[in-house]
TORLUMKE-197239 format. One record per residue (C-alpha): residue in three letters; x, y negated, z negated. Coordinates in steps of 0.05 Angstrom, whole numbers, padded with zeros to 5 digits. Each point is the difference from the previous one (the first is absolute). Example, Ala and Ser with C-alpha at 12.3 -4.5 7.8 and 13.67 -1.06 7.14 Angstrom:
! residues 2
  residu       x       y       z
     Ala   00246   00090  -00156
     Ser   00027  -00069   00013
This chain:
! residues 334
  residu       x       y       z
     Unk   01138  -01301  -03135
     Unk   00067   00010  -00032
     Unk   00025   00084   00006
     Unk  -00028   00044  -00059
     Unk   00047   00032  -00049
     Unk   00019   00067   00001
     Unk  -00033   00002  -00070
     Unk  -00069  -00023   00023
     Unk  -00054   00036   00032
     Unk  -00075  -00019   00003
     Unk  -00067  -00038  -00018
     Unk  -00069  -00029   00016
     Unk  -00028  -00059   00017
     Unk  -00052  -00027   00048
     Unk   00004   00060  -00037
     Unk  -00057   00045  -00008
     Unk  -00037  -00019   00059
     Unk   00038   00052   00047
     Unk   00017   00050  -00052
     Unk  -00080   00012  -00005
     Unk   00009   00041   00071
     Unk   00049   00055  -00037
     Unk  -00033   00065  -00023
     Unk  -00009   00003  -00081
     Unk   00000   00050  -00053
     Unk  -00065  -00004  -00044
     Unk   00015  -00029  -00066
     Unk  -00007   00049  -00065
     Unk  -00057  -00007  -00040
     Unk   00041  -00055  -00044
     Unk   00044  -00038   00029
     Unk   00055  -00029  -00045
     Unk   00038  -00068   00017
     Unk   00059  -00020  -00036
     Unk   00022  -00066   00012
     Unk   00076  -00021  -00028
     Unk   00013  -00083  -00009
     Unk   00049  -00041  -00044
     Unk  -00042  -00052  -00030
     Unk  -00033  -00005  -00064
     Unk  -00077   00007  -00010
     Unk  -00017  -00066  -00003
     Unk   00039  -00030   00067
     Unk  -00049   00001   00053
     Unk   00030   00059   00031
     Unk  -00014   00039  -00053
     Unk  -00073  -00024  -00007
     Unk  -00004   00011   00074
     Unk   00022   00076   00002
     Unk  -00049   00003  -00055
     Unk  -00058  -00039   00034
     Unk   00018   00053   00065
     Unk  -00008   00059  -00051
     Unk  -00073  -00025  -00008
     Unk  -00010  -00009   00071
     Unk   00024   00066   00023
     Unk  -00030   00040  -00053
     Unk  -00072  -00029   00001
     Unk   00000   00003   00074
     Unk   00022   00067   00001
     Unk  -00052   00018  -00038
     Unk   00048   00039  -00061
     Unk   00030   00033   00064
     Unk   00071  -00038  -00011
     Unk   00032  -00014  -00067
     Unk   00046  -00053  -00011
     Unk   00063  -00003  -00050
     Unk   00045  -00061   00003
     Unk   00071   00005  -00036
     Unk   00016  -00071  -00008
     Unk   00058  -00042  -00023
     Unk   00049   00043   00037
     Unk  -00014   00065  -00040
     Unk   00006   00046   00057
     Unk   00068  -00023   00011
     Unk   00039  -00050   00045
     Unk  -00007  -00015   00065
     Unk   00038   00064   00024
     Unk  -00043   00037  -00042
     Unk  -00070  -00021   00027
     Unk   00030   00016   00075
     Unk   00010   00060  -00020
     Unk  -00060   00015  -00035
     Unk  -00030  -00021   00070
     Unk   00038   00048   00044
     Unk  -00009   00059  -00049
     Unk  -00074  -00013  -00010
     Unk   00001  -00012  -00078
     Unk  -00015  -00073   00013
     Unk  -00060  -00020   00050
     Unk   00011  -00064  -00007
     Unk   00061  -00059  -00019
     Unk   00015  -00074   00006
     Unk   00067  -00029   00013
     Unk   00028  -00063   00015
     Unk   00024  -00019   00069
     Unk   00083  -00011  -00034
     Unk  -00007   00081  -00013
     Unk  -00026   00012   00067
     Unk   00056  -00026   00040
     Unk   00038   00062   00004
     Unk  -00052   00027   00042
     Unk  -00004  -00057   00059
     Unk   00043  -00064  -00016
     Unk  -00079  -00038   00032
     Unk  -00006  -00001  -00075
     Unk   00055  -00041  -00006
     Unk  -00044  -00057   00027
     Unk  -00033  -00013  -00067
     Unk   00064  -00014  -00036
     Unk   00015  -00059   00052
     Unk   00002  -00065  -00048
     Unk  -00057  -00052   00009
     Unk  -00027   00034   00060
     Unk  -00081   00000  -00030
     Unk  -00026  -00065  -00008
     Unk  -00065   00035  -00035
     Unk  -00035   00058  -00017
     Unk  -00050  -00007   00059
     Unk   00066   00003   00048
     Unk   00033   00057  -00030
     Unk  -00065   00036   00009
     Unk   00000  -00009   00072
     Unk   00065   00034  -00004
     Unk  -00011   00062  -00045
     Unk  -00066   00006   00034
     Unk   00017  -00003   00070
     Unk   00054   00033   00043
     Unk   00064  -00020  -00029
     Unk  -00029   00031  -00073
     Unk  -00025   00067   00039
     Unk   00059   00004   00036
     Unk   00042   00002  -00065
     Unk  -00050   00057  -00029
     Unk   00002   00048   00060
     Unk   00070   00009  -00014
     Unk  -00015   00050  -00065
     Unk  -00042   00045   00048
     Unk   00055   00046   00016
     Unk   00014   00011  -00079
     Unk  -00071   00025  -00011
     Unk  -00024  -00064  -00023
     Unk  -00059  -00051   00031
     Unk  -00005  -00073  -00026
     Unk  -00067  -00027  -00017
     Unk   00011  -00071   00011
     Unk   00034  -00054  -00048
     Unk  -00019  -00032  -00070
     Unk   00031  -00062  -00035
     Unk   00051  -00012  -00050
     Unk  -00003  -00078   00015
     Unk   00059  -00049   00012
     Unk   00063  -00004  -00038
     Unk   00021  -00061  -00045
     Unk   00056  -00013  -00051
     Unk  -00017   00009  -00072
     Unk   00073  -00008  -00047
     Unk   00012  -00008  -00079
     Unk   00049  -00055   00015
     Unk  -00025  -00065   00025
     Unk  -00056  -00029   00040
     Unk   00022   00009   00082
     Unk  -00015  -00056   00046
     Unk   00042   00003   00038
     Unk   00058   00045   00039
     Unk   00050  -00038  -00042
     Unk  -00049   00031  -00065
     Unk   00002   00065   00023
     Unk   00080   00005   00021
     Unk   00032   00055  -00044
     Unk  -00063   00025  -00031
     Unk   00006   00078  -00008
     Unk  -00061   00023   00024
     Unk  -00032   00075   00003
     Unk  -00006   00021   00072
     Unk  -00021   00071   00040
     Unk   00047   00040   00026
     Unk  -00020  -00037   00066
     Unk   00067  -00028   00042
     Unk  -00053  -00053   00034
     Unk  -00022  -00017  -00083
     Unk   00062  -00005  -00021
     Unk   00026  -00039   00061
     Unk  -00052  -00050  -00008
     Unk   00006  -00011  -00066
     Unk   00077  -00004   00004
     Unk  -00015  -00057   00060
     Unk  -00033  -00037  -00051
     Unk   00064  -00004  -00046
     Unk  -00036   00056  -00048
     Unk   00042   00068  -00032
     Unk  -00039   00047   00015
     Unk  -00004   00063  -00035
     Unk  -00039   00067   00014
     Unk  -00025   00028  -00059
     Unk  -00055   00058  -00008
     Unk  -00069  -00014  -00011
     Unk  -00001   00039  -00064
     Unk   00051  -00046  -00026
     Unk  -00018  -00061   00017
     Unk  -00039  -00027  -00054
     Unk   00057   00012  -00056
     Unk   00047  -00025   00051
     Unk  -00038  -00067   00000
     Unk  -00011   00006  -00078
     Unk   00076   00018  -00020
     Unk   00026  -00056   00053
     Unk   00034   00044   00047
     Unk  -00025  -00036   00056
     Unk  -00025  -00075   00007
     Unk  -00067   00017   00030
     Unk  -00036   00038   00054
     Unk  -00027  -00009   00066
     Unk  -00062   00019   00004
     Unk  -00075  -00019   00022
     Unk  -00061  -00019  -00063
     Unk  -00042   00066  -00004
     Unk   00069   00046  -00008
     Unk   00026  -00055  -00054
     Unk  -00066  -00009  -00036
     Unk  -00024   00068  -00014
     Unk   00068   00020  -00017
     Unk   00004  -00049  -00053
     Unk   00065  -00032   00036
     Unk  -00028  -00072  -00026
     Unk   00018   00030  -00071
     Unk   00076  -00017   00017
     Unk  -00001  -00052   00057
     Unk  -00021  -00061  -00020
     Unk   00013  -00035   00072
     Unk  -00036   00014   00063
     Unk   00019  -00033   00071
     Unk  -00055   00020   00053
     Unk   00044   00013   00053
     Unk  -00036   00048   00052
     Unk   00070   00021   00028
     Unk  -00029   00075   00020
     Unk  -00068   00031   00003
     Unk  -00006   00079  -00021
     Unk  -00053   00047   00015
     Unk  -00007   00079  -00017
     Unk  -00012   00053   00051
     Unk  -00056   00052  -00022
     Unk   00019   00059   00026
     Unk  -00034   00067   00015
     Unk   00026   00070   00002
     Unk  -00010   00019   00079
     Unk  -00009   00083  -00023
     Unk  -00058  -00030  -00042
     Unk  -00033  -00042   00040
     Unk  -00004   00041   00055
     Unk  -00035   00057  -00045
     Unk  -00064  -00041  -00003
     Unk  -00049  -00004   00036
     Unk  -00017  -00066   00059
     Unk  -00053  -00023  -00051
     Unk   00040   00011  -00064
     Unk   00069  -00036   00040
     Unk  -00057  -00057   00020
     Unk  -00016  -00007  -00077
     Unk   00072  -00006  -00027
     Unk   00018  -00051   00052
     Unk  -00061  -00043  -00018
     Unk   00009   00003  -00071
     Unk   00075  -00018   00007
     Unk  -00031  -00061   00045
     Unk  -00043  -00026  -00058
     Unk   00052   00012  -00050
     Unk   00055  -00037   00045
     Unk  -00040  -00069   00005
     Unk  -00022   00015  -00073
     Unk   00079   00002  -00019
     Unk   00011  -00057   00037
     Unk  -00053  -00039  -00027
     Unk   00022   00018  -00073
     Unk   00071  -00019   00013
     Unk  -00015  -00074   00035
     Unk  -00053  -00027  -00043
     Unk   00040   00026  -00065
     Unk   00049  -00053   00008
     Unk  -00027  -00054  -00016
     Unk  -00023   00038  -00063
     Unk   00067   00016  -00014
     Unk   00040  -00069   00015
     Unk  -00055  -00023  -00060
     Unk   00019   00055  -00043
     Unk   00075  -00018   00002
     Unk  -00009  -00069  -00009
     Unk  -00042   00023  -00061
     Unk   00062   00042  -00022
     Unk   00044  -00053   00006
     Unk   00035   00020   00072
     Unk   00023  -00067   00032
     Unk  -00026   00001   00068
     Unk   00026  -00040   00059
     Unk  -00023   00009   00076
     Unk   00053  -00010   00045
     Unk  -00013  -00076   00055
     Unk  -00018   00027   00069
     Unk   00075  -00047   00014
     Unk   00037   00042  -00048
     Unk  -00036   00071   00023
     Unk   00022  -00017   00072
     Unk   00077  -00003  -00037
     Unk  -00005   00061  -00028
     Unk  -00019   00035   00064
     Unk   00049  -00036   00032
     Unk   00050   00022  -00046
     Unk  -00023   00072   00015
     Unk  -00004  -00009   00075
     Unk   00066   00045   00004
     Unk  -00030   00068  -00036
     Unk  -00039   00002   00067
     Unk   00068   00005   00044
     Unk   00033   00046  -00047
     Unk  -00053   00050   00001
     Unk  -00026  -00016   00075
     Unk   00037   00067   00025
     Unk  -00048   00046  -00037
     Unk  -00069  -00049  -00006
     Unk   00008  -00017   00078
     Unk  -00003  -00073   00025
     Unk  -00071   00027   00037
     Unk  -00036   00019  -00061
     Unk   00023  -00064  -00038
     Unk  -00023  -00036   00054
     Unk  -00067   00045   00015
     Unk  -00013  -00016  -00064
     Unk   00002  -00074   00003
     Unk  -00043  -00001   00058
     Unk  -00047   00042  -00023
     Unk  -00010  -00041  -00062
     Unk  -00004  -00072   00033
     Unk  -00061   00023   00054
């Protein structure tokens, strides 16, 4: 496990199970929960923060009230940290690119064609390369929960169909401020270009960039079929979010309210999960419907592509670590 940044400090995992043995503060009479993500209602993150709202307040008997600020209106990602450490947030979900400051063992998710499926990845976020990652936002005041999806990236563009790498070469495509993103996608002949969320549908709209890079939910319930009319299923990275807890909070409650909140964040996790995988075969239909071209990518020409990419793994092998790269190929071919 790669050195943690002077930035990082603390979190959870196997979590909860030894934290029961600290001493906690009864809980007030009402206990308020404010829980800070970026997606819209509809994504399954949304209507999984909202399905744990029910959970937690019907188990809790009207003990615990829930409030979710969705679509990012608490603020960025600096913003919901913050809200953490000071206590006005409870809760917050972040994706693993906005993590990486904290313990570059994040960096492992932005390794190109590394997942060959969802049931892989989840022996990684689930075991002890993804509880590794978390524990390093412990010192800041901050436990993670565990990991939820945001699926596997493909290549939607307003140009031309993509086939191929020769398709794609030159295509100006929206990226995250990622160095591993934009290094893959720059292997693969791609511009890319790092623009804000906030911006990004206009940005597609107005032509500023070719396309995006991005996986179905994300796309679909952001409308981003409205202004791509090509879609190459590429799979090139897989994404999850990190729910987070606020360590001051946690702590307050009680063993049997801390045992509630982790079980209801269990349910809600495979519920996310569930929501996001079987959606997207809903939403390839959808596109087709709308007119989005789609072409999946030959097993022959997938293996070029990560070939093509092989080198984003030796650029950024100083700060992932050669061990975890290869932990985490072992662990997902037992």
């Amino acid at each position: 496990m790669k050195k943690i940044s002077g930035k990082a400090t603390g979190v959870v995992s196997t979590l909860i199970i030894g934290l029961l043995g600290f001493s906690a503060l009864p809980a007030s009479a009402q206990t308020a929960i404010k829980i800070a993500h970026p997606n819209v209602p509809d994504h399954p993150m949304g209507k999984a923060f909202s399905y744990f709202e029910e959970l937690v307040e019907s188990r809790s008997n009207g003990d615990f009230t829930v409030d979710v600020f969705h679509s990012s209106q608490f603020g960025n990602f600096d913003s919901v940290v913050q809200g953490l450490q000071t206590g006005m947030l409870q809760m917050g979900s972040a994706s693993t690119p906005n993590l990486a400051p904290f313990s570059d063992d994040f960096l492992i998710f932005d390794m190109p064609f590394l997942f060959p499926s969802y049931e892989e990845a989840d022996l990684i976020t689930d075991g002890p390369i993804g509880r590794e990652a978390a524990q390093a936002l412990e010192q800041t005041g901050i436990f993670g929960l565990g990991y939820i999806d945001i699926g596997f990236r493909h290549i939607f563009n307003n140009r031309k169909p993509v086939e191929n790498m020769s398709d794609a070469a030159g295509l100006k495509i929206r990226s995250t401020p990622s160095g591993a993103h934009i290094a893959t996608l720059s292997s693969l002949g791609m511009n890319p270009t790092p623009i804000s969320w906030s911006e990004v549908y206009t940005a597609l709209q107005q032509r500023t960039v070719d396309g995006i890079d991005i996986d179905l939910n994300l796309a679909w319930f952001n409308n981003f079929h409205e202004v791509n009319k090509n879609l190459t299923l590429v799979r090139s990275l897989y994404s999850p979010h990190l729910v987070m807890i606020s360590k001051s909070f946690y702590e307050s409650l009680s063993p049997s309210e801390q045992i509630m909140i982790t079980e209801a964040f269990a349910e809600m996790k495979l519920y996310q999960r569930n929501l996001i995988r079987q959606n997207e075969e809903m939403i390839l239909e959808e596109m087709e419907k709308a007119g989005v071209q789609i072409i999946e990518l030959s097993e022959e020409e997938r293996g070029n592509w990560a070939a093509a990419s092989a080198g984003v793994y030796d650029q950024f092998e100083d700060k992932v670590g050669r061990d975890l790269i290869d932990r985490a190929r072992a662990t997902m071919s037992d």
